[in-house]
PDB file of the backbone (N, CA, C, O) and the ligand in Angstrom, with CONECT records:
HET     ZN  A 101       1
ATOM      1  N   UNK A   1      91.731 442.779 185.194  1.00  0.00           N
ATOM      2  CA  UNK A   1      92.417 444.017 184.896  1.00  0.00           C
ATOM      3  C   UNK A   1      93.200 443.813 183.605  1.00  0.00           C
ATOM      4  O   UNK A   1      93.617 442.707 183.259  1.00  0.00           O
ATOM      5  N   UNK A   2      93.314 444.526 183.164  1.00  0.00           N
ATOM      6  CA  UNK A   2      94.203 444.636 181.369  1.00  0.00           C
ATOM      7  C   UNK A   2      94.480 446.067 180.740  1.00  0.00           C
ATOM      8  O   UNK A   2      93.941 447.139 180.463  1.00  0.00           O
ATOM      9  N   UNK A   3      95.729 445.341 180.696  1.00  0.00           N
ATOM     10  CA  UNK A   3      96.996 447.017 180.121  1.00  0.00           C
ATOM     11  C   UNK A   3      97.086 446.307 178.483  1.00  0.00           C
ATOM     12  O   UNK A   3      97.333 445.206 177.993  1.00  0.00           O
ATOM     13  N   UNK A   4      96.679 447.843 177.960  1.00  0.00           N
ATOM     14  CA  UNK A   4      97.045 448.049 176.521  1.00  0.00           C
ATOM     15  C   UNK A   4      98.251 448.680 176.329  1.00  0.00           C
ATOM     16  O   UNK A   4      98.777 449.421 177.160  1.00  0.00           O
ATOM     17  N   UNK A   5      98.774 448.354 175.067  1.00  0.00           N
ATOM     18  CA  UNK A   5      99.719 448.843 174.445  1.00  0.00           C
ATOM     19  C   UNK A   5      99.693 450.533 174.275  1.00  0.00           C
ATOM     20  O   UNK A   5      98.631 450.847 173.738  1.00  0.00           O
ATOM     21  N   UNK A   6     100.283 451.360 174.480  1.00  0.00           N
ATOM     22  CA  UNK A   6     100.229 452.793 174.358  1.00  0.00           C
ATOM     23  C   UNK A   6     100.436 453.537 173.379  1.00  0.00           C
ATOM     24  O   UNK A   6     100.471 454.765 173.449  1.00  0.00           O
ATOM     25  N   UNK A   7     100.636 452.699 172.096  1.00  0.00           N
ATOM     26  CA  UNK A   7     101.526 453.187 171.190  1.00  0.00           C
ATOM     27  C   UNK A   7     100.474 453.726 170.052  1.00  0.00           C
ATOM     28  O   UNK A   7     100.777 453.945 168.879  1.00  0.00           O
ATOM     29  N   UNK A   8      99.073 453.909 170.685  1.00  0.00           N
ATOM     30  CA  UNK A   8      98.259 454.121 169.218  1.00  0.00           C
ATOM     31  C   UNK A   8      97.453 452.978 168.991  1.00  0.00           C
ATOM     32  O   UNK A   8      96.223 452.939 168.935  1.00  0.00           O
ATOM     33  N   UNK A   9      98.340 451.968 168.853  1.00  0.00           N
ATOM     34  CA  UNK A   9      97.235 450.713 168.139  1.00  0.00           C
ATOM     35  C   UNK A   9      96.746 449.994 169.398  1.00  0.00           C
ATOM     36  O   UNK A   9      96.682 448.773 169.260  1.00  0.00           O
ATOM     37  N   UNK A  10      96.497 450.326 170.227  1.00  0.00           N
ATOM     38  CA  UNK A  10      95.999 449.763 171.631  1.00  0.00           C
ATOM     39  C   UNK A  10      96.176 448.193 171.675  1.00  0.00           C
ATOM     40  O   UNK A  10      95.321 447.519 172.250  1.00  0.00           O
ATOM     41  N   UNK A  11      96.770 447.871 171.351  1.00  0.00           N
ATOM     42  CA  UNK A  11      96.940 446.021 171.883  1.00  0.00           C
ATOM     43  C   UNK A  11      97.028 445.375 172.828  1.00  0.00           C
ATOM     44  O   UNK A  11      97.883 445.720 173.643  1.00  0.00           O
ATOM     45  N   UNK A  12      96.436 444.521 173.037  1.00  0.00           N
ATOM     46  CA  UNK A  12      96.381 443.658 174.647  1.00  0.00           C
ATOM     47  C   UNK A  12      97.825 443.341 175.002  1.00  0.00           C
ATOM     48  O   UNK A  12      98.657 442.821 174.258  1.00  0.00           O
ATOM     49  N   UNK A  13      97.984 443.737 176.250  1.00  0.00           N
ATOM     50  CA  UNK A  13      99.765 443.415 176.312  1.00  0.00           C
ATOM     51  C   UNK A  13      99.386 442.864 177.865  1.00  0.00           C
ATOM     52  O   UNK A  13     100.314 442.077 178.053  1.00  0.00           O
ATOM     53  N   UNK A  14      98.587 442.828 179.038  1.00  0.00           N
ATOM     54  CA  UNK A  14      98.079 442.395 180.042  1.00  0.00           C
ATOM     55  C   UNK A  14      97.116 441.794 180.503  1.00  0.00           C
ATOM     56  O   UNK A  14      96.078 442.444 180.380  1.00  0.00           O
ATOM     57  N   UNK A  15      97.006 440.912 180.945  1.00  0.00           N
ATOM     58  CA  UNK A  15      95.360 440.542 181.624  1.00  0.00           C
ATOM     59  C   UNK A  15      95.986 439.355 182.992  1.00  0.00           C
ATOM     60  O   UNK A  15      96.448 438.254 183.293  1.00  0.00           O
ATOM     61  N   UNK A  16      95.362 441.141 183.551  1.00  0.00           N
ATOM     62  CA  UNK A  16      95.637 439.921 185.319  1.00  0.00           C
ATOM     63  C   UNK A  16      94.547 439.542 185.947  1.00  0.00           C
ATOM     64  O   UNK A  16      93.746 440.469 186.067  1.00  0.00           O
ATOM     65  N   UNK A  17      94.111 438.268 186.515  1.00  0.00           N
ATOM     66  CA  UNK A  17      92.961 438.040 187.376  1.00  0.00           C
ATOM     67  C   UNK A  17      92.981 438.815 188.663  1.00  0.00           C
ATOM     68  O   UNK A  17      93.764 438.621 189.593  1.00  0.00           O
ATOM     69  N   UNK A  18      91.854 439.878 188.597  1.00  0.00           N
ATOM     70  CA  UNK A  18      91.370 440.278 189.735  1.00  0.00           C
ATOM     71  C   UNK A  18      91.589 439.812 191.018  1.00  0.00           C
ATOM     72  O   UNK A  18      92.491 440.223 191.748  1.00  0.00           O
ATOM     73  N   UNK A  19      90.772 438.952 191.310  1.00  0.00           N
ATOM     74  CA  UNK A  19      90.623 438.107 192.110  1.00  0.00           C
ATOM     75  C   UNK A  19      92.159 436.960 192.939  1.00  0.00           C
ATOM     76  O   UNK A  19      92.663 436.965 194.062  1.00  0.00           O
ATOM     77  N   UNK A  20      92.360 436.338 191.991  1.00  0.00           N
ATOM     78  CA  UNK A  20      93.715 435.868 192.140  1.00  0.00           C
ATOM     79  C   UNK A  20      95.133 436.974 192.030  1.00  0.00           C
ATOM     80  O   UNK A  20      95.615 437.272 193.123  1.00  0.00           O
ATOM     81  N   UNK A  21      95.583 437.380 191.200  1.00  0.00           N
ATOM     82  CA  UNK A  21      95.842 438.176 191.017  1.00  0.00           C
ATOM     83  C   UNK A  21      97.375 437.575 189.534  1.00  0.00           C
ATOM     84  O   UNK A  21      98.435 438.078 189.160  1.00  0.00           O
ATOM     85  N   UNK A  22      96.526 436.201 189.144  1.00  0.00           N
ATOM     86  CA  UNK A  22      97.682 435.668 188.279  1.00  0.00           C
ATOM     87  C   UNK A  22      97.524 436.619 187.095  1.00  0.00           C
ATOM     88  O   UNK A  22      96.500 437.257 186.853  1.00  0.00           O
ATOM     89  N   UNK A  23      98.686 436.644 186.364  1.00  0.00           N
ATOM     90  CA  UNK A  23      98.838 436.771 185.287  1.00  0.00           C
ATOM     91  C   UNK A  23      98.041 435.949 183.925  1.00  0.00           C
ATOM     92  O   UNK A  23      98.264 434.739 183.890  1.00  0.00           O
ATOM     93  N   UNK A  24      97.477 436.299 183.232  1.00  0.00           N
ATOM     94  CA  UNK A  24      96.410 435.211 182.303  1.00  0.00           C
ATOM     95  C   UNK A  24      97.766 435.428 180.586  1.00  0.00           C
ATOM     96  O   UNK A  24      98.438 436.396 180.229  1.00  0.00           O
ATOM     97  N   UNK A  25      97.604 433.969 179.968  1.00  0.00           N
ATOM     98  CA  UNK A  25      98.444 434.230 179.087  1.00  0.00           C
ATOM     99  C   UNK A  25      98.282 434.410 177.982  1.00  0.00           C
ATOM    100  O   UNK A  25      97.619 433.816 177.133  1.00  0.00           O
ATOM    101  N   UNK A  26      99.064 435.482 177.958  1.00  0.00           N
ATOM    102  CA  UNK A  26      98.943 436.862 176.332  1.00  0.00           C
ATOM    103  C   UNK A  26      99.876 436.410 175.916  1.00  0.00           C
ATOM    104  O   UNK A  26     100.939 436.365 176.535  1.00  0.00           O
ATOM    105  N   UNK A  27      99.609 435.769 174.251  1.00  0.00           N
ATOM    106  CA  UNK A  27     100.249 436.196 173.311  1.00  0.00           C
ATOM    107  C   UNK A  27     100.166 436.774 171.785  1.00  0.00           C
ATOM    108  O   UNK A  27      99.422 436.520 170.838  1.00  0.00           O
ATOM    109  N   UNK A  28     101.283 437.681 171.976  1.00  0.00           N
ATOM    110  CA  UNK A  28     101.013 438.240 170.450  1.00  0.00           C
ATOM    111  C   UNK A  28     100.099 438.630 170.253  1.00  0.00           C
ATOM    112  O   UNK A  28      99.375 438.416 169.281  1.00  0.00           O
ATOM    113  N   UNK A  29      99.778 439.892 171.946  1.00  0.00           N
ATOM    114  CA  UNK A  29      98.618 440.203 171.791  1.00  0.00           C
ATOM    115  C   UNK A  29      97.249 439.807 171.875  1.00  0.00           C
ATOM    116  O   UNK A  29      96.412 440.510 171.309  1.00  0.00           O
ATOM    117  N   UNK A  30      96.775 438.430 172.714  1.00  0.00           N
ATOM    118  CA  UNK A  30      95.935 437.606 172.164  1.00  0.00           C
ATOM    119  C   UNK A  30      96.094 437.231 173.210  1.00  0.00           C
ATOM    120  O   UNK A  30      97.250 436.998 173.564  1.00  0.00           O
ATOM    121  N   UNK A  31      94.843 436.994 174.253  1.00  0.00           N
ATOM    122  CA  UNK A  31      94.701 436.422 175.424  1.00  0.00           C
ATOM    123  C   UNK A  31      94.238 434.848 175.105  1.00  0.00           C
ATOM    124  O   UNK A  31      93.422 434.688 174.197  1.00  0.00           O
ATOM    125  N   UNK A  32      94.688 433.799 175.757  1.00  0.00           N
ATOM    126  CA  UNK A  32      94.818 432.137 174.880  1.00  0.00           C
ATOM    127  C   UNK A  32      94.589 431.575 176.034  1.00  0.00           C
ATOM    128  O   UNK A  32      95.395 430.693 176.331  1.00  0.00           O
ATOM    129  N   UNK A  33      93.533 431.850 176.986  1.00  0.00           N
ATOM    130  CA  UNK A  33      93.182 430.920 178.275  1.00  0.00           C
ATOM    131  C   UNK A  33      91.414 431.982 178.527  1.00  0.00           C
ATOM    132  O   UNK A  33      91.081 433.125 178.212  1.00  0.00           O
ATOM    133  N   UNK A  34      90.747 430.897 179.192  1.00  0.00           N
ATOM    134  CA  UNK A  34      89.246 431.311 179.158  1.00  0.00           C
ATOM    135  C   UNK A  34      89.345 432.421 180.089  1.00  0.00           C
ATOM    136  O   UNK A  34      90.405 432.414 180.715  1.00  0.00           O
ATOM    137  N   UNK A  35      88.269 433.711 180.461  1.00  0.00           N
ATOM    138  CA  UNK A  35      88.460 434.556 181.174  1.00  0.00           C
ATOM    139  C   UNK A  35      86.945 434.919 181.303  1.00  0.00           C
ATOM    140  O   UNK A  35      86.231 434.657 180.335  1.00  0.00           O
ATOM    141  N   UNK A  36      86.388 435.494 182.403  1.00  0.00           N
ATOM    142  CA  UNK A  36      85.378 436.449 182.492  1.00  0.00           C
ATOM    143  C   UNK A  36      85.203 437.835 182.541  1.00  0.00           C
ATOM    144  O   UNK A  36      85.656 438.716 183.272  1.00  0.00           O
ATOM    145  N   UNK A  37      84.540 437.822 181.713  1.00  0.00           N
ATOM    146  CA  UNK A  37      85.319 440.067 181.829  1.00  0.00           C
ATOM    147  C   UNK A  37      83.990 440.317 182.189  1.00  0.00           C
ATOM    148  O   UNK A  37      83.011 439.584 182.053  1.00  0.00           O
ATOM    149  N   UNK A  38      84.070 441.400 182.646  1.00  0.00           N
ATOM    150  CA  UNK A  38      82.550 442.439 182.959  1.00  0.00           C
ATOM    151  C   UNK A  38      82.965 443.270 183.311  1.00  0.00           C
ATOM    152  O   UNK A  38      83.800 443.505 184.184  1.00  0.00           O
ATOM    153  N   UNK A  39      82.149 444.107 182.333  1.00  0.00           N
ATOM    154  CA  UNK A  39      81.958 445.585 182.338  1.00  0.00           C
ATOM    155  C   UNK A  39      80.802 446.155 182.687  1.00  0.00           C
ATOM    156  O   UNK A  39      79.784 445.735 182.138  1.00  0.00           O
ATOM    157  N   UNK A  40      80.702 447.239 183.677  1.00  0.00           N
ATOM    158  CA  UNK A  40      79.439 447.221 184.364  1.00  0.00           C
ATOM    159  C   UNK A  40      79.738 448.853 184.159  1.00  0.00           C
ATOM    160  O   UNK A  40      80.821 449.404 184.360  1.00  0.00           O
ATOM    161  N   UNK A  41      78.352 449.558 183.654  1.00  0.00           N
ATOM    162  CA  UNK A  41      78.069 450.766 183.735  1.00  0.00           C
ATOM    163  C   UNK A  41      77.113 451.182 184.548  1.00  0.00           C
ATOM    164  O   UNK A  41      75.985 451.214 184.054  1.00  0.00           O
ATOM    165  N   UNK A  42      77.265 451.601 185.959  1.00  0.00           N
ATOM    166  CA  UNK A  42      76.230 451.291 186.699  1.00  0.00           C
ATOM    167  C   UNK A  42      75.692 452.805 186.742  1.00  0.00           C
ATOM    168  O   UNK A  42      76.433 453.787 186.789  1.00  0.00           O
ATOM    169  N   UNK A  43      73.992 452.850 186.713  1.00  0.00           N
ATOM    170  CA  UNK A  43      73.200 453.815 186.668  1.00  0.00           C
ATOM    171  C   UNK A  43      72.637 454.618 187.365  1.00  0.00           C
ATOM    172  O   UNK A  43      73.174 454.721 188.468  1.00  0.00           O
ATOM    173  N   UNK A  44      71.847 455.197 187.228  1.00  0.00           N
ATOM    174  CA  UNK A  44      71.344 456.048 188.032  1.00  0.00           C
ATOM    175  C   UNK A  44      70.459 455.336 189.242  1.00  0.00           C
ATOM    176  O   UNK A  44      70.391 455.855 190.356  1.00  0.00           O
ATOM    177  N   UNK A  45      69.920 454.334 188.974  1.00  0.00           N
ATOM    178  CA  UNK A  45      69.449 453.639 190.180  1.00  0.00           C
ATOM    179  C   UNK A  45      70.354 452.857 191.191  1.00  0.00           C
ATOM    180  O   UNK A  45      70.079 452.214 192.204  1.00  0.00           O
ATOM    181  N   UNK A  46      71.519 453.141 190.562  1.00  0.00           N
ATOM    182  CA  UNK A  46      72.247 452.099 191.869  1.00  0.00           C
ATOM    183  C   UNK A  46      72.962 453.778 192.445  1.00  0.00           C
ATOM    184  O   UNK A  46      72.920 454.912 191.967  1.00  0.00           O
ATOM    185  N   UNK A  47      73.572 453.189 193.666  1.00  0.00           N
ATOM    186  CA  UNK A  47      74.488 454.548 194.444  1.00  0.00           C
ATOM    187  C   UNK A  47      76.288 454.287 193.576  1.00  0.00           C
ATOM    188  O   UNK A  47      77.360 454.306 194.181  1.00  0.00           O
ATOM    189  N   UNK A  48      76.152 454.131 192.512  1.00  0.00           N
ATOM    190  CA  UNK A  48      77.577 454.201 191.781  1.00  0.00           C
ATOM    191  C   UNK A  48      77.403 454.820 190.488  1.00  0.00           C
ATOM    192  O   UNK A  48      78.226 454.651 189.588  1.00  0.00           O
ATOM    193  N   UNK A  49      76.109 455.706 190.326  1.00  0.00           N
ATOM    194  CA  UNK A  49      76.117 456.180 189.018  1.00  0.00           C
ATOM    195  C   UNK A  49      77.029 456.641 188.565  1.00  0.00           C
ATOM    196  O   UNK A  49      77.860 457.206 189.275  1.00  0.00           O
ATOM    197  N   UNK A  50      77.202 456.511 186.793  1.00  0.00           N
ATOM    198  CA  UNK A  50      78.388 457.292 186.352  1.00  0.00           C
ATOM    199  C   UNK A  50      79.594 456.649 186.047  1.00  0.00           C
ATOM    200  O   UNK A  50      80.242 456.835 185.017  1.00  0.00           O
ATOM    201  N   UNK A  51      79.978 455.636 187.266  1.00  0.00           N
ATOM    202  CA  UNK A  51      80.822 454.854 187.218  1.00  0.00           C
ATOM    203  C   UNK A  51      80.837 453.713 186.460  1.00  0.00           C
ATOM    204  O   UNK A  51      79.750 453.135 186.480  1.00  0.00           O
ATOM    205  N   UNK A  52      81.767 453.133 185.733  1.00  0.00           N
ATOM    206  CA  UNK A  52      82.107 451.890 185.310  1.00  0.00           C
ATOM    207  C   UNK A  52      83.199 451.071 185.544  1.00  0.00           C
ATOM    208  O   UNK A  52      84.302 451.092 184.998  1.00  0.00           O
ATOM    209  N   UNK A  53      82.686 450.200 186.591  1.00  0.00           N
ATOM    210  CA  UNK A  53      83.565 448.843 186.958  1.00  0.00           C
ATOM    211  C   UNK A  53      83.965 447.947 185.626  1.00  0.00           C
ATOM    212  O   UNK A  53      83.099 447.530 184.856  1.00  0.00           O
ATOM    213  N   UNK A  54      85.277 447.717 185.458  1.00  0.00           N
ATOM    214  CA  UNK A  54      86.007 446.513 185.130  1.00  0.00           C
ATOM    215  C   UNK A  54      86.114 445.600 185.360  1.00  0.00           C
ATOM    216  O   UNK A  54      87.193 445.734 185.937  1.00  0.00           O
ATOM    217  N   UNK A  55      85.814 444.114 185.469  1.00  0.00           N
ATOM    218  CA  UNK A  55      86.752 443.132 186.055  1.00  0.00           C
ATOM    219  C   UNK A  55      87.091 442.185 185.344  1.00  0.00           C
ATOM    220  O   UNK A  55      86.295 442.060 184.414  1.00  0.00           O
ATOM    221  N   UNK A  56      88.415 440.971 185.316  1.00  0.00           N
ATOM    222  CA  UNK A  56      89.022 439.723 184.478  1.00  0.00           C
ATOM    223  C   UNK A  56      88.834 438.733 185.886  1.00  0.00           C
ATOM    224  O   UNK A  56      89.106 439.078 187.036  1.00  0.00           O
ATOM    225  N   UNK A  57      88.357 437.568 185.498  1.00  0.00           N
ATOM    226  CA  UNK A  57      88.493 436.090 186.291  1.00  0.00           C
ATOM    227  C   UNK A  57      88.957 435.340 185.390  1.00  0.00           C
ATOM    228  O   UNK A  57      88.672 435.397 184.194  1.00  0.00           O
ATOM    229  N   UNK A  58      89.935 434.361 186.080  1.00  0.00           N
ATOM    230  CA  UNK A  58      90.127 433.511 185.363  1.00  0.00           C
ATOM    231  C   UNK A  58      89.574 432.106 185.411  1.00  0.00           C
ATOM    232  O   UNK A  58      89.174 431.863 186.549  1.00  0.00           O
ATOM    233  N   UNK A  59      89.482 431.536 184.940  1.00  0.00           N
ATOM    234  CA  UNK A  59      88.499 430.272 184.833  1.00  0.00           C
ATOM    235  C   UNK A  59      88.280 430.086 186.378  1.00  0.00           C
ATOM    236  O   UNK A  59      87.282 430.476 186.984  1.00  0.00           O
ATOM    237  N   UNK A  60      89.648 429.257 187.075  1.00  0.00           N
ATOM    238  CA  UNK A  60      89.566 428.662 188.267  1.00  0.00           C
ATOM    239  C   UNK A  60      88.712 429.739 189.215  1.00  0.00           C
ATOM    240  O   UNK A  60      87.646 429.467 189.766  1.00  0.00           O
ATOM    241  N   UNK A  61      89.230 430.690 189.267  1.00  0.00           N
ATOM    242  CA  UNK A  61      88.283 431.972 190.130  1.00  0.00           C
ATOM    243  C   UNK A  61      86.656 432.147 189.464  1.00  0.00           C
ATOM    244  O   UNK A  61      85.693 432.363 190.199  1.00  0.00           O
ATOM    245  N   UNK A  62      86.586 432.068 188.563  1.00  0.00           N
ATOM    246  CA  UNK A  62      84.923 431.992 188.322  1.00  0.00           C
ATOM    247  C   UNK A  62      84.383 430.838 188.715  1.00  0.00           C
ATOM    248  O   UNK A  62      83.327 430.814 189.346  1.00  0.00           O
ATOM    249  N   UNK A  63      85.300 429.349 188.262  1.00  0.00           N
ATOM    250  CA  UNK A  63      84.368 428.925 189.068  1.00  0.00           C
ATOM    251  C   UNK A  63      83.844 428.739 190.741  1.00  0.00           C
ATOM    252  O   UNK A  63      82.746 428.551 191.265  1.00  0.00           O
ATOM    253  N   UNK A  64      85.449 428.920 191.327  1.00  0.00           N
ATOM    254  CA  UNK A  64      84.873 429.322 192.733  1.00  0.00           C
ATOM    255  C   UNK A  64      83.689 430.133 192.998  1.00  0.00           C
ATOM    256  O   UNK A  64      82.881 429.867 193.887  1.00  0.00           O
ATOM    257  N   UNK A  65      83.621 430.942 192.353  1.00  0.00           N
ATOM    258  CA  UNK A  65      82.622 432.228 192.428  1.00  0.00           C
ATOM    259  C   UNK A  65      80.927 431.952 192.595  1.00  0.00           C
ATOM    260  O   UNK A  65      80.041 432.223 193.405  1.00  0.00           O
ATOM    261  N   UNK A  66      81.100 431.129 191.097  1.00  0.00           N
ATOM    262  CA  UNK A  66      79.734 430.677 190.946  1.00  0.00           C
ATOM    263  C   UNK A  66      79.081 429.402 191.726  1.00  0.00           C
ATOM    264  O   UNK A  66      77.949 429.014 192.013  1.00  0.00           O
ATOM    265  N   UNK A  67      80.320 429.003 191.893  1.00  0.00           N
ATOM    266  CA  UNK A  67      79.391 428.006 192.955  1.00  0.00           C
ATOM    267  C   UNK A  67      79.182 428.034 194.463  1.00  0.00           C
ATOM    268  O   UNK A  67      78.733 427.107 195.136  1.00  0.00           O
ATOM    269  N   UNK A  68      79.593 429.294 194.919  1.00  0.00           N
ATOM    270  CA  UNK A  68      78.618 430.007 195.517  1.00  0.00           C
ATOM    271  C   UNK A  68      77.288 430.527 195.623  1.00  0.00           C
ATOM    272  O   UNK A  68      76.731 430.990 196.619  1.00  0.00           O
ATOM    273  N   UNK A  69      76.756 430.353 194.184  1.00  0.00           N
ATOM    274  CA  UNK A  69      75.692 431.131 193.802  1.00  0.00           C
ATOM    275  C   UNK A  69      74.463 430.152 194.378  1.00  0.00           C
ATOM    276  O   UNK A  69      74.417 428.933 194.215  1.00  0.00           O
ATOM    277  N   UNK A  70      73.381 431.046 195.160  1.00  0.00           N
ATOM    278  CA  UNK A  70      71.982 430.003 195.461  1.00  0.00           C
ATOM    279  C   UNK A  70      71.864 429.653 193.917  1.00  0.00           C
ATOM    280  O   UNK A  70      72.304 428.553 193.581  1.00  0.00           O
ATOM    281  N   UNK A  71      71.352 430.422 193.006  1.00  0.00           N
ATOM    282  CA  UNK A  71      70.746 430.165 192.058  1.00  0.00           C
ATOM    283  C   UNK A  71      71.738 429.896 190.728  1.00  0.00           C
ATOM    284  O   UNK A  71      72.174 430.852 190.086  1.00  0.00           O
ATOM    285  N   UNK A  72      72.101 428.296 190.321  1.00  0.00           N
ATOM    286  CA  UNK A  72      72.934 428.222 189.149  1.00  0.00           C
ATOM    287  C   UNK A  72      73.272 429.394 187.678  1.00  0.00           C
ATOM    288  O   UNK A  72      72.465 430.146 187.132  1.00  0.00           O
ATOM    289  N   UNK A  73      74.452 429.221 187.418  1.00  0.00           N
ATOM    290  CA  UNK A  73      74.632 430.239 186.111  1.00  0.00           C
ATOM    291  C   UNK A  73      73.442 429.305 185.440  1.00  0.00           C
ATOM    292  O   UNK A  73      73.073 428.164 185.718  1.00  0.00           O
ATOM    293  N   UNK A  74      72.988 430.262 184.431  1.00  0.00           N
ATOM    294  CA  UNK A  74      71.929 429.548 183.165  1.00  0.00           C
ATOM    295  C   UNK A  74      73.414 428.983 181.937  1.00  0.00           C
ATOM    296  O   UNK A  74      74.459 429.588 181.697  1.00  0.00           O
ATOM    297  N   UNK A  75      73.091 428.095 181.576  1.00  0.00           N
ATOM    298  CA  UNK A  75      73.680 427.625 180.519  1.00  0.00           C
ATOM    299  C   UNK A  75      73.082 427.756 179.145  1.00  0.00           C
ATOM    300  O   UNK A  75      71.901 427.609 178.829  1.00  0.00           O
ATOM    301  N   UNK A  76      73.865 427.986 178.568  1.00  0.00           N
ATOM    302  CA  UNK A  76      73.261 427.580 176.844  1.00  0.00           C
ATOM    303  C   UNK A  76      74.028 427.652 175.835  1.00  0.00           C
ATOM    304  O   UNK A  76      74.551 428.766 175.853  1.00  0.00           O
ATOM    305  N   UNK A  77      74.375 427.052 174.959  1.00  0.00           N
ATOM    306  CA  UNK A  77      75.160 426.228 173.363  1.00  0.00           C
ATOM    307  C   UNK A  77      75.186 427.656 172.644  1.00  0.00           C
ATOM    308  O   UNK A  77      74.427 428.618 172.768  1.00  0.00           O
ATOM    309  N   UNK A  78      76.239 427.479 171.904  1.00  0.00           N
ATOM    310  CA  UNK A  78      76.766 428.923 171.399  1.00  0.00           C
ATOM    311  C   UNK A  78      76.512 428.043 170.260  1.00  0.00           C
ATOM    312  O   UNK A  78      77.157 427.057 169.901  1.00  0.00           O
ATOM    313  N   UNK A  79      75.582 428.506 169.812  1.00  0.00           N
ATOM    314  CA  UNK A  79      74.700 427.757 167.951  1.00  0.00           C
ATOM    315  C   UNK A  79      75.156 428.616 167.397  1.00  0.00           C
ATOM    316  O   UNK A  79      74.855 428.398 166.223  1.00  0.00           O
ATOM    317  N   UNK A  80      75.862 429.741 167.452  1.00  0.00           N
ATOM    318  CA  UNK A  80      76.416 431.007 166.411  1.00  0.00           C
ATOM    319  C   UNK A  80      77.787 429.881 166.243  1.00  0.00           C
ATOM    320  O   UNK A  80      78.227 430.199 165.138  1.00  0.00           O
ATOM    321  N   UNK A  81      78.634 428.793 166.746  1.00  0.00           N
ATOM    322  CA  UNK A  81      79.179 428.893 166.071  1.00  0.00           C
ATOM    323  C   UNK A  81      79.221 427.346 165.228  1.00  0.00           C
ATOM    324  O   UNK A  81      80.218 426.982 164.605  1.00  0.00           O
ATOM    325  N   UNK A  82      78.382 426.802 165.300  1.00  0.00           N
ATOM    326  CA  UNK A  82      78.129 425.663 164.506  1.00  0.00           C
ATOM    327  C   UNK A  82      78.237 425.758 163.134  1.00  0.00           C
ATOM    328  O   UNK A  82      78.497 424.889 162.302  1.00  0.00           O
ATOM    329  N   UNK A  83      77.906 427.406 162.967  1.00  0.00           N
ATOM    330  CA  UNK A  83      77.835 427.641 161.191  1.00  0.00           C
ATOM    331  C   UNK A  83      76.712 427.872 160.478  1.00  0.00           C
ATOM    332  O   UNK A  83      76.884 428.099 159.280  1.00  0.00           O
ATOM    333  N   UNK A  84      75.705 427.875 160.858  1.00  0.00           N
ATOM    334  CA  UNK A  84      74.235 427.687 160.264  1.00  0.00           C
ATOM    335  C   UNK A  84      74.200 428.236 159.181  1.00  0.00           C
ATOM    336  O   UNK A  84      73.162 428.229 158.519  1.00  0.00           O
TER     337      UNK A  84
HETATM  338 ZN    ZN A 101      92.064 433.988 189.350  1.00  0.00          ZN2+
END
């Protein structure tokens, strides 16, 4: 979950874990700890058309999450930022 600033320039002023329900730490506007966001616009084939879910995890809660999962997250190397 995450509250913006109201003032016009919309700035991150919140980000609470869902799940847990900690506080994640913002500063200066600037969320400075790992998080999972998803945004889900769900369609006409699911029974939530129309709607769009939010959600923030924070590290420790994702990984609980996922290792639940039968089937592992896929991994792969963020080569965008090596520089190429
Ligand atoms: Zn959490």
């Amino acid at each position: 979950m995450r509250k913006y600033t109201k003032d016009g320039r919309h700035q991150l002023e919140l980000v609470v874990c869902n799940q847990c329900g900690r506080k994640l730490l913002v500063e200066n506007h600037i969320l400075r700890e790992g998080v999972c966001s998803i945004r889900e616009s769900w369609g006409y084939f699911s029974g939530k058309d129309g709607e769009i879910h939010c959600i923030d995890l924070c590290e420790k809660c994702y990984d609980e999450w996922v290792r639940g999962f039968r089937v592992p997250v896929e991994r792969q190397e963020e080569t965008e930022l090596l520089g190429v």
